[in-house]
N, C-alpha and C positions, 0 to 999 in steps of 0.2 A: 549461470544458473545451475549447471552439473557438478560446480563446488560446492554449492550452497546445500543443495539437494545429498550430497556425497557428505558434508560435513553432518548436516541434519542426522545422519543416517548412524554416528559414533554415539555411543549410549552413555558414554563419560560426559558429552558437553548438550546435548538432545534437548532435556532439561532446562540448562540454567540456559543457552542458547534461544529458545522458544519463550521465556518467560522475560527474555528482554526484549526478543521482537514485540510480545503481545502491552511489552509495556511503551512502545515506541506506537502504538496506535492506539487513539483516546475513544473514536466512535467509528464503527464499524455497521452501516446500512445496508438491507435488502432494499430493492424496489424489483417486484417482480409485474411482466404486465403480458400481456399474447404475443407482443414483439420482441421484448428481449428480458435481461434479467440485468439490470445495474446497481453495481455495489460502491460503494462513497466510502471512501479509508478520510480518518480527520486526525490530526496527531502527528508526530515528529517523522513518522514512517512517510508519509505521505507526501509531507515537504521534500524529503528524500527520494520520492521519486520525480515529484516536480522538478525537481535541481534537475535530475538524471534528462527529463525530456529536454532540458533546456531553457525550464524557468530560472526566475532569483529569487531569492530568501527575501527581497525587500519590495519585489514587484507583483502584482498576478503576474500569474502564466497566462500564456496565449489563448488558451483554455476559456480563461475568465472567471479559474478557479483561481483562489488565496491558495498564497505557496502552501496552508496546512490542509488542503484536499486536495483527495485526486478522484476522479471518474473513471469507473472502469465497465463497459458495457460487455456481455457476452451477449452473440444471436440466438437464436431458438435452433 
């Protein structure tokens, strides 16, 4: 993540780098509530990290999300 975050940071690629991540995510959800704040990625980024936990491209995840969401909760 301190690559990613370190390449981010070069002003030559910042740019074209951010506008392919934001193209690799199709819907991007708040759900805010007293208990927590969960955000829903839907789009090519999201299958990417599904792969990453250990889903497949051709199954749900364990989750019981489709390989193109993922669930991401923060606490309060």
């Amino acid at each position: 993540m301190s690559e990613l975050a370190g390449t981010l940071t070069d002003p030559e690629i910042r740019t074209p780098a951010l506008e392919t991540i934001r193209g690799l995510i199709e819907i991007f959800t708040v759900h805010v509530t007293p208990e927590a704040i969960t955000l829903k990625l839907e789009g090519a980024f999201a299958a990417m990290v599904g792969l990453a936990q250990g889903g497949t491209a051709k199954s749900p995840l364990e989750s019981g999300l489709y390989a193109g969401s993922v669930l991401v909760v923060a606490g309060a």
